[in-house]
N, C-alpha and C positions, 0 to 999 in steps of 0.2 A: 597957508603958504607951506606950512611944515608938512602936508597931506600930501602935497605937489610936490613937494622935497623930493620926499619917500620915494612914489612914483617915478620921478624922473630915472633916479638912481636904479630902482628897477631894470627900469626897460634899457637905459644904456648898458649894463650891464652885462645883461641879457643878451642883446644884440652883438655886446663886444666878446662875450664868450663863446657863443655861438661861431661869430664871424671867424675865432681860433682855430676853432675845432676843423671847420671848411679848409680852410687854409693848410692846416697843417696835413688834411688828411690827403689835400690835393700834392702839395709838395712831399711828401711821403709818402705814397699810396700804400696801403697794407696787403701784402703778399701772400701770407700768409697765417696760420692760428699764430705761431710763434712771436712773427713781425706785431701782432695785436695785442699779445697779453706779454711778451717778454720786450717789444719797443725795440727788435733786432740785438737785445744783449750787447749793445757793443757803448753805451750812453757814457758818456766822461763824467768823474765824480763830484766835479761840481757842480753839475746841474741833479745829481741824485743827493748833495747836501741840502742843497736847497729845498730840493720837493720833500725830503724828508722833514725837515725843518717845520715847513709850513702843514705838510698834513699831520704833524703830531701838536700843531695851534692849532686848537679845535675854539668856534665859537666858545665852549667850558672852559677851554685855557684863559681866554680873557674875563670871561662872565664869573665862572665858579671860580676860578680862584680870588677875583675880587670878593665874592660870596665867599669864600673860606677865610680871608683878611676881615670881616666884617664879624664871624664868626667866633675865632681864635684869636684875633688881636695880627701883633707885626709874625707871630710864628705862621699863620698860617699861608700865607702866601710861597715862604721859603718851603714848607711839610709836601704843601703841592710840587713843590718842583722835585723836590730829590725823593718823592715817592714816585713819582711819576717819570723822571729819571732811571732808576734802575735797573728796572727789569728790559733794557736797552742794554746793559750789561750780561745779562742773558742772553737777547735775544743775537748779539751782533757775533758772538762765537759758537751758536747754533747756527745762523744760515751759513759762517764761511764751514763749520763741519759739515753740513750738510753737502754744500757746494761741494765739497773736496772728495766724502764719499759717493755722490751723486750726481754726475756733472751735467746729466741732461734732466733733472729735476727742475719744474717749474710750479709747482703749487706743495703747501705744506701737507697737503692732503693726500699726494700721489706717496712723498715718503711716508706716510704713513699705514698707508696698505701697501706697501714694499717690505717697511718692518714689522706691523702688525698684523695684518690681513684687510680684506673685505670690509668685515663686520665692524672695528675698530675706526677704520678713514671713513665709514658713514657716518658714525658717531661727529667723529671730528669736523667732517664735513656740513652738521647740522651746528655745530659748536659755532664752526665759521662762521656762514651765513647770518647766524643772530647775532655774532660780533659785529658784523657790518653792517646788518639793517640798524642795530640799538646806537651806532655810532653819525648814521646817518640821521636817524630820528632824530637824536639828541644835536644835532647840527642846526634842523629844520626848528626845533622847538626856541635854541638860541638866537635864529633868528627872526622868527616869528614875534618874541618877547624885545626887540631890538626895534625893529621898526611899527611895532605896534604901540610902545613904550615913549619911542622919540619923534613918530611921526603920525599918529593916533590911527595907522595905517590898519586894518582889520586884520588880527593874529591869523586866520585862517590864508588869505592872500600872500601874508607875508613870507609862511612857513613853505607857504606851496609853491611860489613862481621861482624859488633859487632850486630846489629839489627837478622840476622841469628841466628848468635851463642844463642845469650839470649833469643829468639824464641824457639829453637831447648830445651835450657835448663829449661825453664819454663814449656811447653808443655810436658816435661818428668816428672817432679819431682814435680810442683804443686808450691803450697805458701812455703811449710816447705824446698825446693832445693833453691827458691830464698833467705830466711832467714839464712838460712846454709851459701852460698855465701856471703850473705852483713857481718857478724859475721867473716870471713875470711880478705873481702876487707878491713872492718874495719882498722883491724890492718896496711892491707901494706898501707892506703890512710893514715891516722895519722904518720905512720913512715917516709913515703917521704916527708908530710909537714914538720916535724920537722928537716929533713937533707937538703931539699931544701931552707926555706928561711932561713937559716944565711949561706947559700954558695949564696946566692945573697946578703945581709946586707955585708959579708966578702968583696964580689966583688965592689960592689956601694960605700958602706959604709953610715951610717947614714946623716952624713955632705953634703956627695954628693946628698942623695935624696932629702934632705932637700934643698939644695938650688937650685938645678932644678927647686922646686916644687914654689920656690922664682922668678925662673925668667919665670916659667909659669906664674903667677899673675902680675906679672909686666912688662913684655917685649910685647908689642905690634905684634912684628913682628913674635914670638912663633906659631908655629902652633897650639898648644893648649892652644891658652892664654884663662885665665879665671881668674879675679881676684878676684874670690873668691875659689879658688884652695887650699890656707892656713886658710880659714874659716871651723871651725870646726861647725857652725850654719848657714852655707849656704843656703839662701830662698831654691836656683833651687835644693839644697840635699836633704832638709825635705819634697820640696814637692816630690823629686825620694823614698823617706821614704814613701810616703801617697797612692805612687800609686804602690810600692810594698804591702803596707799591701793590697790594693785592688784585685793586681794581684795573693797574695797569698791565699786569703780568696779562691777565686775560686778552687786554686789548689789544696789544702787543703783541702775544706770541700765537693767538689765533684771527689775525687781521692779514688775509693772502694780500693785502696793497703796499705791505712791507716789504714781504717775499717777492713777489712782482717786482719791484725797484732793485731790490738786489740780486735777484737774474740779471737785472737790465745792465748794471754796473759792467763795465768792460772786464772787470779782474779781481781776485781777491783784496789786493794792497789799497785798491782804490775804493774798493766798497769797505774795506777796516776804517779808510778815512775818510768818506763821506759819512757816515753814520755816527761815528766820536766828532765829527764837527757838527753835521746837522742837530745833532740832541744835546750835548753838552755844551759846547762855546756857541750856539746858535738859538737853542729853543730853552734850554734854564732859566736866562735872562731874564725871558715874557715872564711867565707866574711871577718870578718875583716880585718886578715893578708893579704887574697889575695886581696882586693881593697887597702888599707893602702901600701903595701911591693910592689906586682907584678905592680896594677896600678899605683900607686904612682913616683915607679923605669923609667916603662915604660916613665910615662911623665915627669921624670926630666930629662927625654933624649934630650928631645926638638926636635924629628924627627919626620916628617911625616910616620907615617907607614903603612897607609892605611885604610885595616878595623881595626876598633878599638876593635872588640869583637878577635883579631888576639895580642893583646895586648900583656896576659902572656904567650904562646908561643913566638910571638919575641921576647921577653926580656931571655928567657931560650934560643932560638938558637944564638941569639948575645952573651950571657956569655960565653954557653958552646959549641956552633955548634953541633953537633952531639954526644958530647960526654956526660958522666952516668948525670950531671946536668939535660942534654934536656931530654935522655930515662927517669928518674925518673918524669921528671913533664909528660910526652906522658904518662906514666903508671895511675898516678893517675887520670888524664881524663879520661882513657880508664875506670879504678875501675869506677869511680863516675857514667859515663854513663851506664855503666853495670848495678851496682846495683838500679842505677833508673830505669832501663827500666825493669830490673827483678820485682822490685814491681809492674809497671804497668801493665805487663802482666798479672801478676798474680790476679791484680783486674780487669782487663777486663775479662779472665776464670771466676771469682764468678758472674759478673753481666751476664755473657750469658749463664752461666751454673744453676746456678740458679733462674735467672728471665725471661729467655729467651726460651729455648728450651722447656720444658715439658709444659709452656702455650700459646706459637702461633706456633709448629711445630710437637711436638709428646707426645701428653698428658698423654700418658701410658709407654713411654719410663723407661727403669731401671736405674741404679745409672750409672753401666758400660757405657752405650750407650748415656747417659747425659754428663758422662767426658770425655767420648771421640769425642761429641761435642765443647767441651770448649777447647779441644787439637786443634781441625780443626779452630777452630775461629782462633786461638793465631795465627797460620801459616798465615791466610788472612791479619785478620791487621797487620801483619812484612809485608807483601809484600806490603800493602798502604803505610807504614809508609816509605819503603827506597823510594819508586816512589816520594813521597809529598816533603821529605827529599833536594833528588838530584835535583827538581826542586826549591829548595831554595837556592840553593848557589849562597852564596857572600852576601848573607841578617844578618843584624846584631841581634845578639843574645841579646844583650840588647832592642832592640826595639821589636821584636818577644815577648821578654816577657812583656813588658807593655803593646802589644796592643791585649796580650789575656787577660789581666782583666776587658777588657772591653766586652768579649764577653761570660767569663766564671762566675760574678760575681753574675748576675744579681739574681741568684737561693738560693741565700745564705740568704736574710734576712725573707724571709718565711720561707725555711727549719730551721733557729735557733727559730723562734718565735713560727713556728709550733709546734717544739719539745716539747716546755718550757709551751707555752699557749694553754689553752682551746678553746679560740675565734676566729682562724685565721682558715676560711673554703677553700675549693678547688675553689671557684669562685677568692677570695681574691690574694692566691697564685699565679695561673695564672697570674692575670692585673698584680701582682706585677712584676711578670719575663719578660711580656710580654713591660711592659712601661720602666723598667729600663733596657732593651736592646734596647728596639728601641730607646730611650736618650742616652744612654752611645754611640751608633754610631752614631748620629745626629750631638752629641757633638763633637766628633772627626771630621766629617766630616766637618760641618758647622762654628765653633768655630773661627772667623775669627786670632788670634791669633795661629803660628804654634808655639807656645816656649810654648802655655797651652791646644790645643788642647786634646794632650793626658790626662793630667793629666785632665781638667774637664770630660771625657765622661770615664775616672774612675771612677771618685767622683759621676756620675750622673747613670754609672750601680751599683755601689753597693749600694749609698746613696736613690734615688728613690724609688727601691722597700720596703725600709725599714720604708721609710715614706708613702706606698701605702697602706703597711701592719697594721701599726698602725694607720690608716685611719679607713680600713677595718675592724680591731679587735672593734674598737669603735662601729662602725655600723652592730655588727654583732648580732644576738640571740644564735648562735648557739655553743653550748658546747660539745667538744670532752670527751670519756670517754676512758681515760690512763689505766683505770684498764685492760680494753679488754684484751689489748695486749700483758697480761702475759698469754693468756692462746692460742696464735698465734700457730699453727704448720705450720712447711715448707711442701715442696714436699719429705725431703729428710730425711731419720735419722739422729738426731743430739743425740751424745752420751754423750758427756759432756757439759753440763751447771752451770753458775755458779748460788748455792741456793739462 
């Protein structure tokens, strides 16, 4: 019955996503490249809170951070969120400077060979690209280990048929079908949280997590002993806090489905405030309850369960087996994966549709025949992404994401300095991404400690560059001139900008 479950959910899904995309693309038809990767820039901020919300709930937000509460005890639920919080403090007075020096800027790629050159926005533009394929993998792997886990559904099916479906629905409908979607999932992922954890608090009860979580700290023999399990300032949590901000800095500020959304924003005021509500009063929330509640629950069980990123799934098929408890948590996976992989898509269409095709494959190409390049991209990378996927199983999704900050990070402390300062030239940039990636894996590799490995050859791709950069800036003569780039044109019509 739970095989049949699985399936069902599947295919309605499928169909019901699908059916969106039609729909939306039919009552919106796409006009143009702009209308496709920017959604007509005119979108009100409460439906870019929303999408923001749910595409930064990654399958990992609910899965790894229960994995990180199981790990760390009650800190690590909270570590995940305010490391992964952060660098949203970053990124959200980078796009409005961006915006204000660039007003017909649509990809983080294009300012970047505006202030850096050619040679620089390729880089970045490869940086990109593996942002968003490693972001969708990791979507595909969450939920491949969800319905294989609660529905003994085969990981390879599982991984594969949601990467299709959001494939199929992105390449139809653009940015403005995935934003449509996430405004929808919105509501059902918030409504299942709020029905699901106090139908586990009902079941465990307070007392009972609480004192599992007692004799995880204290019983030796505990498969998850850790006696700092009840340490709310847990060294090994602040630094899993340190090396989330790191792993998110990269995801964050080199994921064009960010950028995308806030083109989309009608205005600066409104995109300040969709983003401080999407991330902060909207998306902090999640980690917490799910590392706190789901991991937390999980380790006052005191069982070995195996993988541990399989955490809040087994805790939902142990309460309820097969029944509405497990389907409602299987559902919300499924949302969260979705709408992350819908943003990414969608910023991988703007990076190859507008930085890619009209300047190394067809220089005269029309609007049409550019988006429906960006359509054929979307197709290739889904079929990388289930192939990379399905050769990942059984790998944990908490560790997946700390050891891509060490290979996505490195790009970020030129790109913020660039923005900001006149000093920082293309020779600078470069060494800077080039030394704090070849340290952040040296570190990992070489690091003879395996309890800090990761966490220093974080600390050394993001932190390096940064110190390469203002090395650099010191020693440089060379002054960028910001005014330029208000008077930048694209390839492509851009009909609304903001004055």
């Amino acid at each position: 019955m739970g095989n049949f479950t699985g399936y069902i959910i599947l295919v309605v899904f499928a169909i019901l996503f699908i059916g969106i995309s039609f729909i939306v693309s039919k009552k919106f038809p796409i006009e143009g490249v702009d209308d496709f990767v920017a959604a007509g820039r005119g979108i009100p901020a409460a439906l870019i809170s929303a999408s923001v919300m749910v595409s930064w709930v990654w399958a990992t937000t609910l899965m790894a951070s229960a994995e990180a509460g199981m790990s760390y005890g009650i800190s690590g639920g909270v570590s995940y969120a305010w490391g992964n919080a952060l660098p949203f403090f970053v990124l959200i007075p980078l796009i409005l400077h961006i915006r204000k020096k660039m007003p017909k800027c649509t990809t983080f790629t294009e300012f970047i060979e505006q202030r850096f050159g050619s040679t620089t926005s390729k880089i970045f533009f490869i940086f990109g690209i593996g942002v968003t394929m490693y972001i969708l993998i990791e979507q595909a792997v969450g939920i491949g280990i969800v319905f294989n886990s609660m529905f003994d559904i085969p990981y390879e099916i599982a991984c594969a048929v949601p990467i299709i479906v959001v494939t199929i629905y992105i390449a139809k409908a653009g940015l403005r079908g995935s934003i449509f979607n996430d405004v929808i999932q919105f509501f059902i992922i918030s409504i299942i949280l709020i029905i699901t954890v106090p139908l586990v608090l009902k079941t465990l009860g307070f007392d009972g997590i609480y004192q599992g979580l007692v004799n995880a700290s204290t019983d030796p023999s505990n498969p998850y002993y850790n006696e700092d399990a009840l340490n709310f300032f847990s060294g090994a949590g602040f630094r899993y806090g340190m090396i989330a901000v790191v792993v998110a800095t990269g995801q964050v500020l080199l994921d064009q489905g960010y950028y995308s959304k806030a083109i989309a924003c009608g205005n600066s005021k409104s995109l300040f405030r969709a983003y401080i509500i999407g991330t902060v009063f909207a998306w902090m929330p999640v980690p917490i309850i799910c590392g706190s509640i789901f991991g937390g629950a999980t380790l006052s069980l005191g069982k070995d369960i195996g993988l541990a990123s399989e955490a809040a799934p087994y805790l939902m098929k142990l309460i309820y087996g097969g029944g509405l408890g497990a389907v409602m948590f299987v559902l919300m996976v499924f949302m969260a994966a979705m709408t992350t992989g819908g943003g990414c898509f969608a910023g991988i269409q703007a990076l190859f549709t507008t930085d890619f095709y009209k300047k190394y494959i067809n220089k005269t190409a029309n609007e049409f025949q550019t988006i429906n390049f960006g359509r054929k991209v979307t197709f290739i990378i889904g079929v990388i992404v289930i192939i990379v996927a399905i050769l990942l199983k059984g790998k944990s999704l908490l560790m997946l994401d700390i050891l891509s900050g060490i290979f996505f990070a490195a790009p970020a402390g030129c790109f913020v300095a660039g923005a900001f300062s006149k000093k920082v030239n293309s020779k600078t940039a470069i060494a800077s991404i080039v030394l704090g990636l070849g340290s952040g894996i040296a570190a990992w590799q070489l690091w003879p400690n395996p309890d800090m490995n990761t966490f220093v050859g974080n600390m050394c791709s993001l932190l390096v560059p940064v110190i390469v950069v203002l090395i650099g800036s010191f020693l440089s003569k060379d002054e960028f001139d910001f005014d330029k780039l208000k008077d930048y044109e694209p390839d492509h019509e851009v009909k609304t900008v903001e004055g």
